[in-house]
N, C-alpha and C positions, 0 to 999 in steps of 0.2 A: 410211168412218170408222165405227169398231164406237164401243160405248156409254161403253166405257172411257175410249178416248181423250177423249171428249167432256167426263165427266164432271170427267176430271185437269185438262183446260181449262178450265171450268168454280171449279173451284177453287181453281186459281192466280190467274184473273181477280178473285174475289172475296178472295183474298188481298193481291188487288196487290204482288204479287210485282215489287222494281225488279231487273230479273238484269241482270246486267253486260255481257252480250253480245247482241252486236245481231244482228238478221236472225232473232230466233228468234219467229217472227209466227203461221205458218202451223202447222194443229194438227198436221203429219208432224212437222215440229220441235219440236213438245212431247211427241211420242211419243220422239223420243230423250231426253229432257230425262230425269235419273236426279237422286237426292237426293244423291249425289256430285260431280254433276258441274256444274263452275263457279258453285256457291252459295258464299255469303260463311256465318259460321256464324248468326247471326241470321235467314237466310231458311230455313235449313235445320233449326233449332230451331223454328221457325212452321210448317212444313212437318211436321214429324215430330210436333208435338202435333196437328195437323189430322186428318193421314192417317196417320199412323204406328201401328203397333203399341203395347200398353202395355206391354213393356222399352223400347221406344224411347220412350213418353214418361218412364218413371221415369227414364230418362240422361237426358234435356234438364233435367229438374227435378234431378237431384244436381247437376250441369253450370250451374247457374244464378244460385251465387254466383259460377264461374269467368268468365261472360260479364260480368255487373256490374263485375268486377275491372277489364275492358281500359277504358279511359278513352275507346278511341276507340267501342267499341260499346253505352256506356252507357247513352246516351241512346235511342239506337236497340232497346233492351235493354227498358227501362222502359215504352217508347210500344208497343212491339208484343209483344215475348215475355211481359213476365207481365201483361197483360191477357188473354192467351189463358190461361196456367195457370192465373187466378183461375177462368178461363171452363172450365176442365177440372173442375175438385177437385169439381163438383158433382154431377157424374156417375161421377167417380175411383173407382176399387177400393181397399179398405186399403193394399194396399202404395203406390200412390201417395200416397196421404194420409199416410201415415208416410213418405215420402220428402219433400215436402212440408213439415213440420211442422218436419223436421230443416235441410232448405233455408234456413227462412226466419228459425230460430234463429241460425245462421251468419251471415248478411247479416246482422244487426245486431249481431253481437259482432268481426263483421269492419269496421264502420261506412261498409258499402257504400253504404250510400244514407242523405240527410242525414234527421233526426229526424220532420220534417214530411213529409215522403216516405213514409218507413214507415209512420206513423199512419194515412195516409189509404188506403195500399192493402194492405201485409203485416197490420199491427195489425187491421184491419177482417175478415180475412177467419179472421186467429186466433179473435175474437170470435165471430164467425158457425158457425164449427166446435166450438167447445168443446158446443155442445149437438147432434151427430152422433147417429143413430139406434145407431147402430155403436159398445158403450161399447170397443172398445177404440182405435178410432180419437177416439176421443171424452177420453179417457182420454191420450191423445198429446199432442194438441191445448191440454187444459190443462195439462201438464206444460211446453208450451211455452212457456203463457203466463205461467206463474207463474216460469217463466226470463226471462222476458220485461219483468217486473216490473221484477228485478232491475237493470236497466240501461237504463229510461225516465226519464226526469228527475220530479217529485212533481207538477207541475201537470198532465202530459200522464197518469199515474194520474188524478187527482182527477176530471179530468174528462171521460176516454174509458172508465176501468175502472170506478170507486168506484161510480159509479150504476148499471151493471149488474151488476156482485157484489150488492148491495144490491136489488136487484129480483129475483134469483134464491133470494137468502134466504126469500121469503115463505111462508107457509104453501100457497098456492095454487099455488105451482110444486112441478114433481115430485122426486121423493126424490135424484136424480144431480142434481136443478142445485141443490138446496140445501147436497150435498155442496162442490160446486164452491165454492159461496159461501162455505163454513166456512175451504177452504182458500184462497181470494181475499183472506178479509180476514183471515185470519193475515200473509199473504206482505206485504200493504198497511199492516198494523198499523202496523211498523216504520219505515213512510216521512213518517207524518202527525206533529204535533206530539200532545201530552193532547188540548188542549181539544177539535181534530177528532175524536180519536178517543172520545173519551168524549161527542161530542152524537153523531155520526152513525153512528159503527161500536159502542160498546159495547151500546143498546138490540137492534142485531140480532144481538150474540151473546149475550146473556142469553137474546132467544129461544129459538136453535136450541140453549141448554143446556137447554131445556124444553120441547124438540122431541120429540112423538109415538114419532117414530121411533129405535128407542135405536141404527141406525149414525150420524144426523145430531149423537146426543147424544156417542157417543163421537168423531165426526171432529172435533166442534167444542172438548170437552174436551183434546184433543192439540194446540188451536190459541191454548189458554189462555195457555201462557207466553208468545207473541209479543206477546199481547195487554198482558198484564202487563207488559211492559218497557217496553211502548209508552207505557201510562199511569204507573207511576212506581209508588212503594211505597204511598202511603197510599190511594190511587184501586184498588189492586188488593187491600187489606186491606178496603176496606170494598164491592167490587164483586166481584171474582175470586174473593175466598176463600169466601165462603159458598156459592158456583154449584161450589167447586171441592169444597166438603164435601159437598154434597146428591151430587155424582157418584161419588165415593168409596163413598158407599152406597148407590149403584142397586141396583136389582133384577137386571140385566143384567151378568153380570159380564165382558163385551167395554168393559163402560160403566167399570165397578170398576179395569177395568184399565188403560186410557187414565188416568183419575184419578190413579192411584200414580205412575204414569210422567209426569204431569204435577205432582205435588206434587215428585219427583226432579229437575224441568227448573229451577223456581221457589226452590229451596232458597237458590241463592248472593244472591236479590233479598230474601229476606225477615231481618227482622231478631230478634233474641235472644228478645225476650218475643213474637213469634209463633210461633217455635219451640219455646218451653217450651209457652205456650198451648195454641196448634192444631197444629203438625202433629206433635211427639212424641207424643202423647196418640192424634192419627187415626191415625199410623202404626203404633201399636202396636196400636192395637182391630183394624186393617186385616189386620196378621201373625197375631195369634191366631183372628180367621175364617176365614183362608185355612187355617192350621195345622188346624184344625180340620173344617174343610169338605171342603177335599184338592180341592179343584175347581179347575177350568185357571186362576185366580189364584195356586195356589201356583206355578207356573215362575216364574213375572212376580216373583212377591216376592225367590225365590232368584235371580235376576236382576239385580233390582235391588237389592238388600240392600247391597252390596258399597259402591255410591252413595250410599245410604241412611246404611252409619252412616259413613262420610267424611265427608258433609256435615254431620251433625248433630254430629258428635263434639265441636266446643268447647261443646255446649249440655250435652252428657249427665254425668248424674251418674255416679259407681263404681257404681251400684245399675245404672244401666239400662246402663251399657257390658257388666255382666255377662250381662244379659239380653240383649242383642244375642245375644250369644257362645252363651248356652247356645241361643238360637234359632236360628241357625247350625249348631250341632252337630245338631239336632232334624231342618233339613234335609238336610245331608249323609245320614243316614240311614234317610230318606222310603222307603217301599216297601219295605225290605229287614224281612221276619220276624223272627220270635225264631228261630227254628230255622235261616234263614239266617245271621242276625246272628251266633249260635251258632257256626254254621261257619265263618264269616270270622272269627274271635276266634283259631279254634285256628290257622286257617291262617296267623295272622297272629303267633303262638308257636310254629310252628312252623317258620316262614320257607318256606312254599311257594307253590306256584301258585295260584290262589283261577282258576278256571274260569268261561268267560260261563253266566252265567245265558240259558236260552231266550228270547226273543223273547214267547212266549205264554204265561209264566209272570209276566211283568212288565208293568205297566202302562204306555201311553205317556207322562203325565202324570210321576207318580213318576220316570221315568229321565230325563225333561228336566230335573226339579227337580234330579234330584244331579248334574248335567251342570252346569248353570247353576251351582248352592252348588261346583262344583269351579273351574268356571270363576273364581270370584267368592275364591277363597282368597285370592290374591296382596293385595287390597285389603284384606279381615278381618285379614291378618298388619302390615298397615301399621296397622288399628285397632286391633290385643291390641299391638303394641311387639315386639319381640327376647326384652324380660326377661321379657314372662308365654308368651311364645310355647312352650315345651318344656311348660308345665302346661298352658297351654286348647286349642292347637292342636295338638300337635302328635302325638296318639293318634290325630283326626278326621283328620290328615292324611295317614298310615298309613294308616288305614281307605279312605280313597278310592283310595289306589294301589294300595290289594287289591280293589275292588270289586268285584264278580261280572259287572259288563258291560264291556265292552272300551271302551265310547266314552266312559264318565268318565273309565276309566283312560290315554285320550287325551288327556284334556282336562287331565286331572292333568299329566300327561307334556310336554303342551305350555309349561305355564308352570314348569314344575322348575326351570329357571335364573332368573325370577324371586324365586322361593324362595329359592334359593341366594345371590345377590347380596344382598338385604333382610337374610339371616340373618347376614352375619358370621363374624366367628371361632367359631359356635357349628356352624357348616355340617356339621362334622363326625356329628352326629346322625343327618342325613339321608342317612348311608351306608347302612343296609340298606334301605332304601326307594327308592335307587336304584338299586340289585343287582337288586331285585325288577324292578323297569321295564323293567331290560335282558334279563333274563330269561325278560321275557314273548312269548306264542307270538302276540300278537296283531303287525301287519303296524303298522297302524294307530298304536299304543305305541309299537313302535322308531322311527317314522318321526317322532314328537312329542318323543323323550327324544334320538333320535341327532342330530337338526336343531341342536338346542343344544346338544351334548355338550361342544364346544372352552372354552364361557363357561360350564358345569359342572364342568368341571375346573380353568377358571383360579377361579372361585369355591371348592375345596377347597385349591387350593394358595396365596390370600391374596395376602399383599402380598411375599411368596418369586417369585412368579410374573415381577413386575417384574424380578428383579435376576437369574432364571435361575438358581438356587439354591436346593435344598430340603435341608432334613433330615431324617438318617435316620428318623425318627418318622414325618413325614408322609410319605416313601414306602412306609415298611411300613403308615401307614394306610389307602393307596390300593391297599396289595395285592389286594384282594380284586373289587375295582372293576376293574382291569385286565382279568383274567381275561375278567371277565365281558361289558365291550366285546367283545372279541374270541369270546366264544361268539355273542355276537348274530348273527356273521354268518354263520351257520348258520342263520338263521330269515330274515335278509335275501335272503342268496343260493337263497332255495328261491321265490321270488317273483317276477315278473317287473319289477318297478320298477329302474329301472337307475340313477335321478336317486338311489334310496336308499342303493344300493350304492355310487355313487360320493361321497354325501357319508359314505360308513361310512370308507370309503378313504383321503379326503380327512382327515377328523379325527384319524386314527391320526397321523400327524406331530406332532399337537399332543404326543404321548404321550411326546418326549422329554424333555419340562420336570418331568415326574412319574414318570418309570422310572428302575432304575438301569440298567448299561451290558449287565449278565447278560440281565436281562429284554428288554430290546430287542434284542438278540441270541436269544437262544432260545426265542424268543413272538415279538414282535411281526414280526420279520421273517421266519420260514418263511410266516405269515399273508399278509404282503402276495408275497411270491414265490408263492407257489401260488395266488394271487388271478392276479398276472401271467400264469400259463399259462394259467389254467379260467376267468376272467373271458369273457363274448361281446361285452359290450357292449366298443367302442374305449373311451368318454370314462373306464370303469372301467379298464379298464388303464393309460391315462396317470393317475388321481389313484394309481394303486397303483404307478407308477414312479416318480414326485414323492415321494410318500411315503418311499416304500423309500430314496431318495435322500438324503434329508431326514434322514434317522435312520442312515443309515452316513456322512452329514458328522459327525457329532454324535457316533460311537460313539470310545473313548477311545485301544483297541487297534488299534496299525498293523496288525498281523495280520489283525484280522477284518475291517477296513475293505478291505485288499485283496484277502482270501479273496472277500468277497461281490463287488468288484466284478470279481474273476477268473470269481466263478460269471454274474455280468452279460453277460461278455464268450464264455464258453466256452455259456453254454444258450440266449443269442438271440442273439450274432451269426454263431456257429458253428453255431448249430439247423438242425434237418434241415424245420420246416415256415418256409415262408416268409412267415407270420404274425406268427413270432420275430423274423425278420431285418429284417423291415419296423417292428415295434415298437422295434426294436435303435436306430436312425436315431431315432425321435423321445426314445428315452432321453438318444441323444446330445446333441440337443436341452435339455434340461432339465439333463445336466451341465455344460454351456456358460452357461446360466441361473444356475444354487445354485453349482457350483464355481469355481475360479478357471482361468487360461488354461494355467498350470504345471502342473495336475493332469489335467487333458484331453487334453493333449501325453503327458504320461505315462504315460498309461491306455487313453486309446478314439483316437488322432488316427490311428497306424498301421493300428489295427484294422479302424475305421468304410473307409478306403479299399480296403481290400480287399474290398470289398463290388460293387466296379467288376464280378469277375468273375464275379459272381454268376448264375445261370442264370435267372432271373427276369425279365424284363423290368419288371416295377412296382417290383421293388428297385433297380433301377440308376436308373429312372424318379426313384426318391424320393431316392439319394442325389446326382442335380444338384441340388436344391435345399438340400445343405446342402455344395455343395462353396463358395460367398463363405463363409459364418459360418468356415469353416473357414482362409479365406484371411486371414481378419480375426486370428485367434488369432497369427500367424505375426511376431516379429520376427527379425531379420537384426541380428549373423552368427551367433546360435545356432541357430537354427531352419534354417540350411540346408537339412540335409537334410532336412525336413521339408516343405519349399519344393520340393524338385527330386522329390518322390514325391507331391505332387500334382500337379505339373505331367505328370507322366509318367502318372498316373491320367488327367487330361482327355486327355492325347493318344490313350492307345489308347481314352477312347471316340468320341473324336474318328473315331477310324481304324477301328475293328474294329467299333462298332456298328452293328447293321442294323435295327433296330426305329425307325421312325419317328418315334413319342412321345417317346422315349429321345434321339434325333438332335436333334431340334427342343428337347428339353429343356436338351442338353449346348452346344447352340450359346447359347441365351438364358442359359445361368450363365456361359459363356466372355465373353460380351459384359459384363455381371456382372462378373467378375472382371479384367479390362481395367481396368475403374473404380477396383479397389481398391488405393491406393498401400500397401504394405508398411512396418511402422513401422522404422524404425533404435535401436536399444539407445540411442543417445548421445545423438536426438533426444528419446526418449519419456522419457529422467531428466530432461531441460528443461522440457519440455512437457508435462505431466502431464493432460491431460484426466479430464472425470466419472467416465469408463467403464477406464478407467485407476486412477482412484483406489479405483472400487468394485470390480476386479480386486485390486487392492495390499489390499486390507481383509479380502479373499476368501482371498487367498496366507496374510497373515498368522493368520487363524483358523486355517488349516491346518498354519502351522509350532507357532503356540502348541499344537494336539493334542498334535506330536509331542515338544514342549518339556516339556508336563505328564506325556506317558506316561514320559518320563524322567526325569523327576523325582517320580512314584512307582513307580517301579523303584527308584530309588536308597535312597527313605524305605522303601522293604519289607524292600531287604537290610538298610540299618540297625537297622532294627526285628526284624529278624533274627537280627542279630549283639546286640543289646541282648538279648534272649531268651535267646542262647546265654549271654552273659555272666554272666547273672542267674541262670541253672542252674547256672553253672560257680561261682558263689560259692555258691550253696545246697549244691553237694556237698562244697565245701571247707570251709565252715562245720560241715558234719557229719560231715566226717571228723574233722575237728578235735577236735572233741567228744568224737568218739570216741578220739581219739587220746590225751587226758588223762587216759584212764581206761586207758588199758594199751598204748599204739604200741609198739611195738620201732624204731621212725627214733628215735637218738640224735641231738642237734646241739650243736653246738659251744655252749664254757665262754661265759661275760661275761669280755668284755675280752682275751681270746686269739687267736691267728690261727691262719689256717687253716693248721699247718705239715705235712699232705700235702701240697699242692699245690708249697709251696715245695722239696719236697726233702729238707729236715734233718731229719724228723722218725725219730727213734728208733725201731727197729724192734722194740724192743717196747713202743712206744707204743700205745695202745688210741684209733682213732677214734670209739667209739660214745658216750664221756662225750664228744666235743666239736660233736654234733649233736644236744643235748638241743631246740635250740630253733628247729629248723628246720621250716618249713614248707611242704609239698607241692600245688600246684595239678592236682586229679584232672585227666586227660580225661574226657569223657563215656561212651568205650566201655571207661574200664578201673573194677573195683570197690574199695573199699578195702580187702579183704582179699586179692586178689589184689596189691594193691600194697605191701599191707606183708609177704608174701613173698619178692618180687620185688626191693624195698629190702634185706632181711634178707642175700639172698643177693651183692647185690653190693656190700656194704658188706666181709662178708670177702672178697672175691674182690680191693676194693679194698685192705683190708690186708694181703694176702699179696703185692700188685702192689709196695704203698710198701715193704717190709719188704727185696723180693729188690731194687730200685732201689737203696735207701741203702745196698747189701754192691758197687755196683760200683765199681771206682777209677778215679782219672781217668787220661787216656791219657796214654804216656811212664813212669808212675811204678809199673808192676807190677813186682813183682822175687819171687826167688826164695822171700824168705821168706813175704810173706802167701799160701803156694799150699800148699795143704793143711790151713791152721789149720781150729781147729775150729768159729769162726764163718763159715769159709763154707757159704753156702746149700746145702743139700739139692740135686740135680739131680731135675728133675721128670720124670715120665713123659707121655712124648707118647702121646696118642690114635691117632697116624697110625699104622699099619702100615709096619713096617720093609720093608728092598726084602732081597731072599731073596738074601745071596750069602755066601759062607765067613767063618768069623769070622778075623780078625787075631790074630795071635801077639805077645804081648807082648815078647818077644826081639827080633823085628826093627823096624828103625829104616831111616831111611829121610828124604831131603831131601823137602817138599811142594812141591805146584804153584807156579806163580809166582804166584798167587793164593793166598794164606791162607785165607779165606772159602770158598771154592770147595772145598777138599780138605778141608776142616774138615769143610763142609755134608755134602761124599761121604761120608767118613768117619764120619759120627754118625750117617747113613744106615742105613750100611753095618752099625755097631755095635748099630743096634736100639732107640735112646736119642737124646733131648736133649741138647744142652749145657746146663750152666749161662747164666741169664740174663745173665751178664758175659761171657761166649764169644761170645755169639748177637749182642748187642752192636756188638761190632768189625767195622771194614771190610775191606777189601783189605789197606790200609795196618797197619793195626792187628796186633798180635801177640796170639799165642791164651795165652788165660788158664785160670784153674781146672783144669789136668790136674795129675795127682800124677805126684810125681819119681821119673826113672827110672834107672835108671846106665848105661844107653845113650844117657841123653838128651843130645844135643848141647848143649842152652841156648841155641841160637841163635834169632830169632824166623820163625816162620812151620814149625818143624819142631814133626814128635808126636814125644812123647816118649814113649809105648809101644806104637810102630807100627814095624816092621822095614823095612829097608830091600827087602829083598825082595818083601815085600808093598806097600811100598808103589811099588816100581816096576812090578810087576804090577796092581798098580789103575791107575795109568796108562797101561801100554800096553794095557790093555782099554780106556778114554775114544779119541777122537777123536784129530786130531790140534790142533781145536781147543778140548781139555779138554773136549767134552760129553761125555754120557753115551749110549753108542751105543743104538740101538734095538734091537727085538727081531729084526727081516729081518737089522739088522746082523748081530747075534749068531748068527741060526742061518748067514749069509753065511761068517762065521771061521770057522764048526766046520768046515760043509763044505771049506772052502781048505786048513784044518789037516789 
C-alpha cells in the first residue's frame, strides 16, 4: 500500500464519511472509491472542500444556497458542510472569499435558514471578515453586510452590529475600520427610533466629522442625510447643519464635495426659513469659489446644479433665479477661450461643423464641467419655464450642440428629445440645431440624437401626430430635417456598430407620419432599398425590409405601390445571389405581418413557391418553414388554386429532394401542415376570430388607399375642368370688351326671330342687323381675331346659302312660266373640274335616262357648269327646273330642253348598260372593238 492510499484513508476516517455501500472496509476498496462514485451530494461537498482543488471548492460554495434548498439535506447541510466552509474562508484566496460573501448574501434573501441560525453562524463570520488584510476582499464583505442590514430585523442590529460599528469608530482603530463605521451607522441610522440614535450613534458621528483624517471626514459627510432623517428636522438643524457647514468649507475639497452633495440629499427634509437662512446663502458662497477657483469642485457644482435649483426653486426670489441662470450659462462655457469662443460664434452664424478640439489642448476638469452643465440642461429648462426659455436658454443651448468636443455634443444629443417634449408648440426653434446633430461626423452624436429620433419627430409634429394628419406648413417645416436623417447614414454606415444601423433603419418608418407621398417615394425609399442590398449585418436588412414595407402600405399611388413591390419580387426573389433569395422568404415574412391575407395572395403567394426549385439547398431549407403560415392564408372555394399549387409544391419536394436537411425539414412542415384545418368562406363570415378581424381591418386600410386615390383623381379632373372654365370666361370676357369697341358678329334685333333658320326670310334681307347681340364663347386654341374673320366670312357665305333657298319652289308646282324670270338665281360656278368630252348642240333634243338626276348630273358634267341650286335639289322623282325654253323642247318632265336627241342618245350608248359611267380600260376596250 503506497502513501497515497493511506493518506485518502486516513482522511475519509477522520471525515466520517457514512457511504451508502457496504463492504467498502479494506484500503483496495478505497483506492477505487472516486468523488463520483456513489457519494450522496453532502459527502461529496465535504470531500471536495477537504481535498479538492480551489475551482472545486468555489462550486461547492456557489452550490451552497442549492443544498440548503433540498428540505431533505438541510440539516445534514448545516451540521457538516458550512462548518467546513467557515473552516475554509480563513485560509481562502479572494476569489473564494467573493464567492462566499455572494453565497451567503442569497441564503438570507432566499430565507434559507431561520433568523437565529444565520446570526450565530453566517452573520458571525460576515463580522469577522469585514476587517480582511485584503481591502478588496474586505471591501466585499462589507458590502455584504450593510446588504445585510437591510433585512435583519432592529434588535438583532442593536445588538450583534450597533456595538461593533461603534468600536470601530474610535480614534484608536485604523483608517478602513472607521471607514466602515461611517458607512455602518449610515445604513443603521434609519432602523433606530431619535432618541437611540441621538444618545448612541450621533456623538460618534459628530466625531468622525472631526476626524484627522479628511477621507473619514468625507465618508462620514456623505452619511449625513441618513443621519438626518433618522433624527427628524429640529435634532438635525441644531446637530447636522452646522457639522454640515464646517464641511462645506473644508480645506480638502474631496471634503467640499461630499458636503454639497450632501446639502443636495437634505434639501426636500429642511424647511423654508433654513433655506433662505443657510443653505441659499452656503450654496451660492459654495458656486462663486468653485467659479472661481476652477478646481475639481467645479464638475461636482455643474453636476449637481440641475438638483440645486429644483429644489430650492419655491424659496428663490426673480433676483436669484436669474443668477442661477446666468451661473449656468458661466458653466456651459468653462474652458472654452476667447478665440475659441470666437470661433464657435461664427460657426454657429454660419451653420457649420464646429470640429473636436484636441485632447491636449483642453483640460480634464473644464470638459467634465461642460459635460455635466450639458447633462443638467433638461432640469434648468424645467427651472427658466417654456416662456423665458428662447431668451435665457436657448443661445447656451446652441452653443453646447456646437461645442468643440464631441462628448458634450453627445450628451446634448442624448437628452434632445427631452428638450423637445418640455418645449411644446415652440419645438419648432430647435430645428437648426437639430440639422446640426445629424450632421455631425461624430459616431458617438448620431448614436445619442438617432436613439430618439421617432419621439423627436413625434415631438415636432405635436398633437397632429395622434390623429395621423399633418399640414402642409409643418411638412415643409420638416423639409430640411428629412434630408438630413437620411445623410447621416453615410457617417453611420462607414462604422462598424450594426445595433446603430439598424435602429437608423428602424426609425425611417416613423417618417411616414411627417413626409408627403413624393418624398417617401424618391428619398426615403431608394435609401432603404439600397440599404437592402449593401447592408452585411442580417438584423439590418430585416429593419430596412420592415421599413421599406411600412412606407409602401402607406404610399397613396397604386402604381408606385406596385412598381416597388414588383421591384421586391423581380431583385430578391428572382436575384442571381442567393442572399437575395433567402432575404426574399423573410420579407415574405413581414408581409403576412403589416399586410393583409388578400394582398399576399396577390403579390408574393405564387412567387414565394417557386422558390421550391431553387438550386440552393438553404433556400428550399428556409422556405419549409413558411410553407403552414402560407397554408394558413388559404380559404376555400376561392383559393383553390392556390391550395392545389402548394400542395404540388410539397409533393415534388417530397419526391425530388435529395439533401437531407431539406428532407427532414419538408417532412416536419408536412406533419405541420396535417394540423392545419382550412377556413371555409361561409364559416369564417360566422365565425369571425381575433386574427380575422385584424386581417378584415388590414383589407379595409388597403381598399380605403385605393378609395382615396380615386377620389383625388376625380377632385384633380374637377379642379381641372374648374381651371379650364375659369380661363374660358376670362377670354370671353375679353373678347367681349373688345367686341364693343368694334366686332363685326352682328346679332339679332329685340323681340325678333331668327327668320333664316325658319326659311321665309326675304332674300334681300340683311342678317348682320339681326346679330347685334350675340355672344361668342372663344375656345382656348382659337384667338379673337382670328375669329372674328372666320364669323365675318360665314355669315355672307350664310346669306348667299338663305337667299338661293328662298328662290326654290315647292315640288308639283314648277310650270313654265317662273323659268327664266329675272329673279332667278344666278347659276354658280363649280370649283370642280369638268370631265373632258364634246360639247352638246343645242338643236338636238333628245328623251333622258329613266332617272332624271342621273342624266342631269351627267350632263352638267359634261357641260362644264353647275345647276342651279333648285335643279341640284330634285330627286329621281322630281322634274328638272331652271333650264331656259327651247322650241325643241318637248315640256315633258325629266327631258333637256337643249340637248338633241342625238347627242343625247349618244351619251347613253357610251354609259353602261347599267347607266354608269364607263371607265377608262372600258373606253380604250370600245375604241379598239370599233
Amino acid at each position: 500500500m503506497d502513501k497515497t492510499t493511506t493518506s485518502l484513508a486516513d482522511d475519509l476516517q477522520d471525515l466520517q464519511l457514512d457511504r451508502p455501500t457496504e463492504g467498502l472496509k479494506s484500503t483496495e476498496e478505497l483506492e477505487k472509491l472516486t468523488v463520483d462514485e456513489q457519494l450522496s451530494d453532502i459527502e461529496r461537498a465535504v470531500y471536495l472542500l477537504s481535498s479538492g482543488q480551489e475551482v472545486q471548492r468555489i462550486s461547492v460554495i456557489h452550490n451552497l444556497p442549492d443544498l440548503l434548498r433540498d428540505t431533505e439535506s438541510h440539516d445534514e447541510c448545516m451540521r457538516r458542510v458550512v462548518p467546513k466552509v467557515r473552516e475554509v474562508l480563513y485560509v481562502a484566496q479572494t476569489e473564494m472569499q467573493l464567492a462566499a460573501s455572494s453565497a451567503f448574501l442569497q441564503i438570507l434573501q432566499k430565507n434559507l435558514v431561520p433568523i437565529q441560525n444565520y446570526t450565530q453562524t453566517f452573520l458571525q463570520t460576515i463580522l469577522n471578515s469585514v476587517d480582511a488584510r485584503d481591502p478588496d476582499v474586505a471591501s466585499a464583505w462589507l458590502d455584504t453586510l450593510l446588504d445585510v442590514i437591510d433585512l435583519l430585523p432592529k434588535d438583532i442590529i442593536k445588538k450583534e452590529i450597533l456595538n461593533i460599528a461603534i468600536a470601530k469608530g474610535q480614534l484608536s482603530q485604523a483608517v478602513h475600520s472607521r471607514l466602515s463605521c461611517c458607512k455602518i451607522l449610515g445604513k443603521i441610522a434609519t432602523k433606530f427610533e431619535p432618541f437611540v440614535i441621538k444618545k448612541e450613534i450621533l456623538p460618534v458621528v459628530q466625531s468622525l466629522c472631526q476626524d484627522v483624517d479628511y477621507e473619514v471626514r468625507g465618508c462620514m459627510c456623505r452619511q449625513l442625510d441618513c443621519v438626518a432623517r433618522g433624527l427628524g428636522l429640529e435634532p438635525t438643524k441644531s446637530a447636522i447643519l452646522p457639522e454640515l457647514v464646517e464641511l462645506t468649507n473644508d480645506e480638502e475639497g474631496f471634503v467640499r464635495t461630499a458636503g454639497l452633495e450632501t446639502v443636495v440629499s437634505i434639501l426636500s427634509l429642511l424647511d423654508e426659513d433654513t433655506c433662505n437662512n443657510t443653505i441659499i446663502p452656503l450654496v451660492c458662497k459654495f458656486c462663486q469659489q468653485a467659479m472661481q477657483n476652477e478646481d475639481s469642485t467645479l464638475p461636482v457644482v455643474a453636476k449637481q446644479l440641475g438638483r440645486l435649483a429644483h429644489g430650492l426653486q419655491a424659496h428663490l426670489t426673480d433676483e436669484q433665479k436669474q443668477w442661477f441662470v446666468d451661473y449656468y450659462r458661466k458653466l456651459c462655457k468653462v474652458g472654452l477661450s476667447s478665440e475659441r469662443a470666437k470661433n464657435t460664434k461664427e460657426a454657429d452664424s454660419e451653420q457649420t461643423k464646429v470640429t473636436d478640439m484636441p485632447q491636449s489642448e483642453e483640460d480634464d476638469s473644464c470638459l467634465e464641467c461642460r459635460k455635466n452643465a450639458a447633462f443638467n440642461f433638461p432640469a434648468m429648462f424645467v427651472f427658466v419655464g417654456p416662456k423665458h426659455f428662447k431668451i435665457d436658454l436657448l443661445g447656451i443651448f446652441s452653443s453646447l450642440c456646437k461645442d468643440p468636443n464631441s462628448q458634450v455634443r453627445k450628451t446634448v444629443a442624448s437628452g434632445f428629445h427631452e428638450v423637445t417634449k418640455l418645449l411644446g408648440s415652440q419645438v419648432h426653434i430647435l430645428q437648426p440645431d437639430l440639422i446640426n446633430l445629424l450632421k455631425d461626423d461624430s459616431i458617438d452624436v448620431l448614436r445619442g440624437i438617432l436613439t430618439n429620433i421617432v419621439d423627436i419627430l413625434d415631438s415636432f409634429l405635436g398633437s397632429s401626430s395622434s390623429n395621423h394628419t399633418l399640414s402642409e406648413a409643418k411638412m415643409n417645416s420638416l423639409g430640411e430635417v428629412i434630408p438630413a436623417i437620411l445623410a447621416s447614414d453615410e457617417v453611420v454606415s462607414s462604422c462598424n456598430n450594426w445595433r446603430l444601423q439598424e435602429e437608423l433603419m428602424t426609425s425611417l418608418a416613423s417618417l411616414t407620419r411627417c413626409c408627403t407621398n413624393e418624398v417617401l417615394y424618391t428619398k426615403v425609399i431608394p435609401v432603404l432599398f439600397n440599404k437592402l442590398k449593401t447592408a452585411r449585418a442580417l438584423p439590418v436588412r430585416h429593419a430596412c425590409a420592415r421599413s421599406s414595407l411600412i412606407i409602401i402600405r402607406t404610399l397613396k399611388k397604386l402604381e408606385q405601390r406596385e412598381e416597388l413591390v414588383n421591384r421586391l419580387v423581380t431583385e430578391f426573389c428572382q436575384g442571381r445571389s442567393c442572399h437575395q433569395r433567402s432575404l426574399f422568404i423573410d420579407i415574405c415574412k413581414f408581409v403576412i405581418e403589416l399586410y393583409s391575407k388578400t394582398f399576399f395572395k396577390k403579390y408574393f403567394y405564387e412567387v414565394v413557391l417557386e422558390l421550391h426549385k431553387d438550386p440552393v439547398p438553404n433556400i428550399r431549407l428556409r422556405l419549409c418553414s413558411l410553407l403552414p403560415p402560407l397554408k394558413r392564408l388559404i380559404k376555400l372555394p376561392t383559393d383553390r388554386n392556390l391550395l392545389q399549387q402548394l400542395d404540388l409544391c410539397v409533393r415534388k419536394l417530397l419526391v425530388a429532394e435529395k439533401d437531407k436537411d431539406v428532407q427532414n425539414a419538408i417532412k416536419l412542415a408536412v406533419e405541420e401542415l396535417d394540423k392545419i384545418h382550412v377556413q371555409m368562406e361561409s364559416l369564417s363570415r360566422r365565425m369571425l376570430f381575433e386574427q380575422d378581424l385584424v386581417d378584415q381591418k388590414k383589407e379595409d386600410e388597403e381598399k380605403l388607399l385605393i378609395e382615396l386615390e380615386e377620389k383625388d383623381q376625380k377632385r384633380e379632373e374637377e379642379a381641372a375642368e374648374k381651371k379650364k372654365g375659369e380661363k374660358r370666361n376670362s377670354v370671353t370676357s375679353a373678347a367681349a370688351k373688345k367686341g364693343d369697341n368694334g366686332s363685326k358678329i352682328p346679332g339679332p334685333r329685340k323681340g325678333t326671330k331668327n327668320l333664316a333658320v325658319s326659311g321665309t326670310t326675304s332674300p334681300n334681307t340683311s342678317t348682320s342687323k339681326d346679330l347685334t347681340s350675340f355672344k361668342f364663347i372663344y375656345p382656348p386654341y382659337l384667338q379673337p381675331e382670328d375669329l372674328q374673320n372666320r364669323q365675318g366670312k360665314n355669315s355672307i357665305a350664310k346669306s348667299k346659302s338663305t337667299n338661293s333657298l328662298s328662290q326654290i319652289p315647292r315640288r308639283g308646282k314648277i310650270t313654265s312660266e317662273n323659268i327664266g324670270k329675272p329673279d332667278s338665281p344666278k347659276p354658280i360656278r363649280s370649283k370642280i373640274p369638268a370631265a373632258k368630252v364634246k360639247p352638246l348642240s343645242n338643236n338636238d333634243s333628245g328623251s333622258g335616262s329613266k332617272t332624271g338626276s342621273g342624266t342631269s348630273k351627267g350632263a352638267a358634267a359634261r357641260s362644264g357648269a353647275l345647276q342651279a341650286p333648285g335643279s341640284a335639289g330634285t330627286s329621281s322623282r322630281g322634274s328638272m327646273t331652271g333650264l331656259a325654253s327651247s322650241p325643241n323642247n318637248s315640256g315633258r318632265r325629266g327631258s333637256f330642253g337643249n340637248v338633241s336627241n342625238t347627242e343625247t342618245s349618244s351619251v347613253k350608248s357610251s354609259k353602261g348598260s347599267n347607266g354608269a359611267v364607263p371607265s377608262t380600260k372600258e373606253k380604250i376596250n370600245r375604241k379598239k372593238s370599233k
